[in-house]
Chimera marker file (.cmm) of the C-alpha trace (Angstrom):
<marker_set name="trace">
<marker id="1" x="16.651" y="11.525" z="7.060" r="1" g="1" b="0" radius="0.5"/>
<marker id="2" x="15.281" y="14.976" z="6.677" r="1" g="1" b="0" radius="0.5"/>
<marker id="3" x="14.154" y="16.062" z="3.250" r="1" g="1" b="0" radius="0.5"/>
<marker id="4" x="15.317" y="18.171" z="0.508" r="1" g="1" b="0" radius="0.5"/>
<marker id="5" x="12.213" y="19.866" z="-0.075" r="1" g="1" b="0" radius="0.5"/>
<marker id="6" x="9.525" y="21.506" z="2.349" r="1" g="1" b="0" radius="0.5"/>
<marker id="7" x="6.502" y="22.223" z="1.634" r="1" g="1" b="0" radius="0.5"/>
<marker id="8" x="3.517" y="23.567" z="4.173" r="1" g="1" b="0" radius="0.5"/>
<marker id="9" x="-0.234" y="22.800" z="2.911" r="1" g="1" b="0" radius="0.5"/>
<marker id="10" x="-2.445" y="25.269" z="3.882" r="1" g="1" b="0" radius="0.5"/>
<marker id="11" x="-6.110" y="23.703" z="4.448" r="1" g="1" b="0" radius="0.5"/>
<marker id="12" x="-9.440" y="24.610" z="4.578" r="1" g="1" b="0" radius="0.5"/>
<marker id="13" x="-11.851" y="22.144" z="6.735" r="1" g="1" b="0" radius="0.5"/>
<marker id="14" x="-15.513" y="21.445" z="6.893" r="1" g="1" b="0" radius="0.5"/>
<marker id="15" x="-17.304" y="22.722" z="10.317" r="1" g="1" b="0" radius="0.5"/>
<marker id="16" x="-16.943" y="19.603" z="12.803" r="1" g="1" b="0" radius="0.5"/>
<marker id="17" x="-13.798" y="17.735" z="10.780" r="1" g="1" b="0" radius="0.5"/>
<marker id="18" x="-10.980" y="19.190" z="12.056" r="1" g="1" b="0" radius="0.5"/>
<marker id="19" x="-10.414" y="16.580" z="14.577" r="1" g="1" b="0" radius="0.5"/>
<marker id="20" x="-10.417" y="13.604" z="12.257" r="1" g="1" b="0" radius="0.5"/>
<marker id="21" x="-8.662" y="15.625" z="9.158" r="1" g="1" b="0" radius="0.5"/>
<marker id="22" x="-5.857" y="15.909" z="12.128" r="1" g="1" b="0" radius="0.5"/>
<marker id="23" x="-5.921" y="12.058" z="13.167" r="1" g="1" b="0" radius="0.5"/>
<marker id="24" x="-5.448" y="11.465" z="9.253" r="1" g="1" b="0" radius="0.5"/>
<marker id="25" x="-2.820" y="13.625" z="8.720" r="1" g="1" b="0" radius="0.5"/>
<marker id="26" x="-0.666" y="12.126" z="11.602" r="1" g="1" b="0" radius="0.5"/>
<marker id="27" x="-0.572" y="8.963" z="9.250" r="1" g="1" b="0" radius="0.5"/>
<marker id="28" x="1.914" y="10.709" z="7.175" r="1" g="1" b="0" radius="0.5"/>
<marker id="29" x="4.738" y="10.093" z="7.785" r="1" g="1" b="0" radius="0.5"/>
<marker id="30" x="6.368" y="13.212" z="5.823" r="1" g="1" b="0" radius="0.5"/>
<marker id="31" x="4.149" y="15.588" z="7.449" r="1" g="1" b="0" radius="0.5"/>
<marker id="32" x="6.084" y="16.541" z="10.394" r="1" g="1" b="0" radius="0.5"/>
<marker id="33" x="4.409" y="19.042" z="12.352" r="1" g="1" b="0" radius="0.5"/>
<marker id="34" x="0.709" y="19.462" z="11.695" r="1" g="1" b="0" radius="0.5"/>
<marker id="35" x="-0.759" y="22.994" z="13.207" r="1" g="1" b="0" radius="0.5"/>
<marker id="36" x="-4.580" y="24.026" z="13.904" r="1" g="1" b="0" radius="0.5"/>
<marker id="37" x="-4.729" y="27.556" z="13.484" r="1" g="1" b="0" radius="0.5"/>
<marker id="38" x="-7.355" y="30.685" z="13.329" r="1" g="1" b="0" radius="0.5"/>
<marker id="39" x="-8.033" y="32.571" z="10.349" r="1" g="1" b="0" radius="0.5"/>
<marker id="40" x="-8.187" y="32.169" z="6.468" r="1" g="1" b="0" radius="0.5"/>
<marker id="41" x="-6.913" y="28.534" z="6.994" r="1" g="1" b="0" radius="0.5"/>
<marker id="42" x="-7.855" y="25.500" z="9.984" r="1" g="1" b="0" radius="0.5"/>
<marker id="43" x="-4.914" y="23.210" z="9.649" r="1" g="1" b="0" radius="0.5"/>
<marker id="44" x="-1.319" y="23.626" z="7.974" r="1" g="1" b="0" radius="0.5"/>
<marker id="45" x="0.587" y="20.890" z="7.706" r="1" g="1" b="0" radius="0.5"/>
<marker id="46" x="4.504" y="21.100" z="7.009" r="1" g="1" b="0" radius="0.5"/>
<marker id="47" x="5.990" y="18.244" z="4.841" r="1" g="1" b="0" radius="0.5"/>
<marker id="48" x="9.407" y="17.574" z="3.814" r="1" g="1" b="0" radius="0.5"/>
<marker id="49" x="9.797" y="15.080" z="1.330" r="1" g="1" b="0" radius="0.5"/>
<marker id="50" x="13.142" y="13.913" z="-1.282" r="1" g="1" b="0" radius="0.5"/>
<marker id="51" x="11.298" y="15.430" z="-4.438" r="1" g="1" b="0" radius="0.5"/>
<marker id="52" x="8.556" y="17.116" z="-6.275" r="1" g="1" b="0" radius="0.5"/>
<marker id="53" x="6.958" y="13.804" z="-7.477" r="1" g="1" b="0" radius="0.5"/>
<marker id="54" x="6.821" y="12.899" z="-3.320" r="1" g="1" b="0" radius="0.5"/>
<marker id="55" x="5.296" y="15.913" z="-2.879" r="1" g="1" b="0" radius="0.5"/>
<marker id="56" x="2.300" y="15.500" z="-5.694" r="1" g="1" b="0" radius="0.5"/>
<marker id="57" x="2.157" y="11.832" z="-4.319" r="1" g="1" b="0" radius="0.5"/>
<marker id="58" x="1.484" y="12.797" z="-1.189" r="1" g="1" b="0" radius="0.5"/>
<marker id="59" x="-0.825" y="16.079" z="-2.063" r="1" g="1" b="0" radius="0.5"/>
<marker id="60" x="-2.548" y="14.755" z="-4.563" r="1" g="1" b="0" radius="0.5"/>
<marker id="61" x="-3.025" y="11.007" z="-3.398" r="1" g="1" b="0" radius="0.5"/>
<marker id="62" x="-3.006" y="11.144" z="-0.005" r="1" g="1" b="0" radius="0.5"/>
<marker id="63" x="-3.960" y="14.777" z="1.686" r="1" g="1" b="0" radius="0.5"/>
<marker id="64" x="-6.844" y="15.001" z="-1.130" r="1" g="1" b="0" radius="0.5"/>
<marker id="65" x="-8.781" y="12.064" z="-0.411" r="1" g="1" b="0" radius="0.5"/>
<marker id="66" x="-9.444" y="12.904" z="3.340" r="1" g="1" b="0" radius="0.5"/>
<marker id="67" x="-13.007" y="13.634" z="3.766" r="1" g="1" b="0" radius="0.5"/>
<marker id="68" x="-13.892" y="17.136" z="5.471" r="1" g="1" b="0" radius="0.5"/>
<marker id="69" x="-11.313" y="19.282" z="3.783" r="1" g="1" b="0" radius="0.5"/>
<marker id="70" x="-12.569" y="21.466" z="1.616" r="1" g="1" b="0" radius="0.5"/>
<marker id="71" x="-9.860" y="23.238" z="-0.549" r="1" g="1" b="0" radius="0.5"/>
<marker id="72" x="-5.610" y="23.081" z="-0.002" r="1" g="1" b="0" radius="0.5"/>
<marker id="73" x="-3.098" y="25.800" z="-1.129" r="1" g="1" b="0" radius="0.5"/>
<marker id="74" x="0.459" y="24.315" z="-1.473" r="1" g="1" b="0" radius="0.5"/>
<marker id="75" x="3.637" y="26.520" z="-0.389" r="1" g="1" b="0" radius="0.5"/>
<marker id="76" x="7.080" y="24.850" z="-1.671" r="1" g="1" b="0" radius="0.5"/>
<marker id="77" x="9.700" y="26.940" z="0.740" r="1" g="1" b="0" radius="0.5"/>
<marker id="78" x="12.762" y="28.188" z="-2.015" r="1" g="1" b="0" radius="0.5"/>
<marker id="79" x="14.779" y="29.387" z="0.676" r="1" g="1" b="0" radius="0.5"/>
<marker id="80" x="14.860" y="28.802" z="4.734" r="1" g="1" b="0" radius="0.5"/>
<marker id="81" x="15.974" y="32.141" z="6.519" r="1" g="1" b="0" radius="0.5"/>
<marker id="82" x="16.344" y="31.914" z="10.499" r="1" g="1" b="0" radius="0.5"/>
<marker id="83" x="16.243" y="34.533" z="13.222" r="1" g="1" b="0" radius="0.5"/>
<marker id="84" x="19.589" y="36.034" z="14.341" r="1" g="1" b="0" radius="0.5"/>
<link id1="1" id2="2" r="1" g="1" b="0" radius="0.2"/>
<link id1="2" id2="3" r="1" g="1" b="0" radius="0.2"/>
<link id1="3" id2="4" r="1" g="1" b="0" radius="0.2"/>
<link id1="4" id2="5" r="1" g="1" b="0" radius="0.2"/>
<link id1="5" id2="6" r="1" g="1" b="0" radius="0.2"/>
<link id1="6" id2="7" r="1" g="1" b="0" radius="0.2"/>
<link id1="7" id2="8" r="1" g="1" b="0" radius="0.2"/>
<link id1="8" id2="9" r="1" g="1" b="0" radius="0.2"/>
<link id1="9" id2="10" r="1" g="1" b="0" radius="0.2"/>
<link id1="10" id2="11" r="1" g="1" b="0" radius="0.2"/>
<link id1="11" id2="12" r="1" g="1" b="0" radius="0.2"/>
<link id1="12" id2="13" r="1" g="1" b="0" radius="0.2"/>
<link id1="13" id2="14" r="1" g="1" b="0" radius="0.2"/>
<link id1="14" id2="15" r="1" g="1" b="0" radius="0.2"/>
<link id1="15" id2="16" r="1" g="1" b="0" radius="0.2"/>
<link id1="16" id2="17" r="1" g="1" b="0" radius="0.2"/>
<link id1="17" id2="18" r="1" g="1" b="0" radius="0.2"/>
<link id1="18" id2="19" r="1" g="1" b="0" radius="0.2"/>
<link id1="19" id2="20" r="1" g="1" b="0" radius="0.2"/>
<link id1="20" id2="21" r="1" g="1" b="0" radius="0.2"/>
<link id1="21" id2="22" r="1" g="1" b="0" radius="0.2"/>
<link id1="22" id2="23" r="1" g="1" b="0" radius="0.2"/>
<link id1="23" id2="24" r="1" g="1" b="0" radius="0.2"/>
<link id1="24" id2="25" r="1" g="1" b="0" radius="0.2"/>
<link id1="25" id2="26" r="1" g="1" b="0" radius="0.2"/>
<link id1="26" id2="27" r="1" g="1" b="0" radius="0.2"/>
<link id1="27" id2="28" r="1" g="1" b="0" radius="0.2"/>
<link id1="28" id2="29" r="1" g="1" b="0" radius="0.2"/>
<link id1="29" id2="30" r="1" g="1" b="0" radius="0.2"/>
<link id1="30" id2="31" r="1" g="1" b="0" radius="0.2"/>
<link id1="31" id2="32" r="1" g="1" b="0" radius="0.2"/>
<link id1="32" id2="33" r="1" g="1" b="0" radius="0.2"/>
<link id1="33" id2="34" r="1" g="1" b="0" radius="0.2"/>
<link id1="34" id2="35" r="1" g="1" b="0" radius="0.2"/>
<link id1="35" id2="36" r="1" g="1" b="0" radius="0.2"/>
<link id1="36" id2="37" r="1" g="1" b="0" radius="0.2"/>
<link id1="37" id2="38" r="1" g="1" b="0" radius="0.2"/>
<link id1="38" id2="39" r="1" g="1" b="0" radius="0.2"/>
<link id1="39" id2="40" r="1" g="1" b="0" radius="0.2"/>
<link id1="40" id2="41" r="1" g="1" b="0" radius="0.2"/>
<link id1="41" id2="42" r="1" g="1" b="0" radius="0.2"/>
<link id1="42" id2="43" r="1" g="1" b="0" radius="0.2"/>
<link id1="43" id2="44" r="1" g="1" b="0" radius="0.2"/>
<link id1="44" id2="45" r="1" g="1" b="0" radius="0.2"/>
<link id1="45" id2="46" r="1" g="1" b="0" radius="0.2"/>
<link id1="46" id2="47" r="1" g="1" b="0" radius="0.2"/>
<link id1="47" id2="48" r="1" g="1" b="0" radius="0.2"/>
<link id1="48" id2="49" r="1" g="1" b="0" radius="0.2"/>
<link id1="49" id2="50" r="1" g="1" b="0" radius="0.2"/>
<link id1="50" id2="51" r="1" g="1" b="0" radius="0.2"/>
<link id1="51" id2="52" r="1" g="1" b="0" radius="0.2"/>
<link id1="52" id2="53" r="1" g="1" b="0" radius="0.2"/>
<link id1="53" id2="54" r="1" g="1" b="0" radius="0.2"/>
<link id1="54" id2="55" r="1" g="1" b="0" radius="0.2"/>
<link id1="55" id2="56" r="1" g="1" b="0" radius="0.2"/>
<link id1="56" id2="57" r="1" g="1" b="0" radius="0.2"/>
<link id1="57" id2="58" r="1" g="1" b="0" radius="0.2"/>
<link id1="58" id2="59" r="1" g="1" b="0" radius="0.2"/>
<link id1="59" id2="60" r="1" g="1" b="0" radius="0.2"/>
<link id1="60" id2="61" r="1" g="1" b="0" radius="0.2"/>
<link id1="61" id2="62" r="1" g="1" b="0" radius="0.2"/>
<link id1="62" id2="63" r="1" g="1" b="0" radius="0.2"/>
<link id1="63" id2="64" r="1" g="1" b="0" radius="0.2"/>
<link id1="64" id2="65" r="1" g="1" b="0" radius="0.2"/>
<link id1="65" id2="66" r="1" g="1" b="0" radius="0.2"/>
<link id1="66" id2="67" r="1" g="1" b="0" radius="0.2"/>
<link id1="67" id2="68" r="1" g="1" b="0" radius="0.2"/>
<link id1="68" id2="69" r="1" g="1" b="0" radius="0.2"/>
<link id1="69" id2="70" r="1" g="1" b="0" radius="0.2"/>
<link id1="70" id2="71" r="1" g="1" b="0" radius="0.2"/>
<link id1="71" id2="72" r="1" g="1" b="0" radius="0.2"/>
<link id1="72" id2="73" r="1" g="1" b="0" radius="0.2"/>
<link id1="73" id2="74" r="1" g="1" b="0" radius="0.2"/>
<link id1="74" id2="75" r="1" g="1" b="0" radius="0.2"/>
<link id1="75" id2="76" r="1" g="1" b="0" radius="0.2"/>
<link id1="76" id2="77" r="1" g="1" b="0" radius="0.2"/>
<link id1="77" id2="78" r="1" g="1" b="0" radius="0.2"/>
<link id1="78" id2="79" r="1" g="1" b="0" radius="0.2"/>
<link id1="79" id2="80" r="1" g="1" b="0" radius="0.2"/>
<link id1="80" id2="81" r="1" g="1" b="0" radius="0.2"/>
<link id1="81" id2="82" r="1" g="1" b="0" radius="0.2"/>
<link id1="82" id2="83" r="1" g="1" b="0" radius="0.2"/>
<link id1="83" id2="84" r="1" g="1" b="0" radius="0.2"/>
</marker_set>
């Protein structure tokens, strides 16, 4: 089933984590695509969960206690818009 609510979690990683921050994050099973990307941010995961409280559960409980990442910004998508 594909949840109501999406979310991506923008990440920032310690030097020499990113592979096992990755192989932790595959563990989740809301966290359907998981990107490693250049810039302000390493990794950005994209959730979609049933609910809010999901999405603290899994933020807060799960995402936060993986050693190596360093900070996490949190983007709740309010409306999906696709390409003509």
């Amino acid at each position: 089933m594909v949840g109501q609510i999406t979310a991506y979690v923008l990440m920032k990683i310690d030097i020499g984590s990113t592979e096992d921050v990755v192989d932790k994050l595959r563990l989740i099973e809301k966290a359907n695509k998981i990107a490693v990307t250049t810039g302000e941010f390493d990794v950005i995961v994209r959730l979609e969960v049933d609910s809010l409280e999901e999405l603290y559960d899994i933020t807060v409980r799960k995402i936060h206690s993986i050693r190596g990442i360093k900070e996490t910004t949190t983007a709740v998508v309010e409306k999906m818009v696709t390409s003509s």
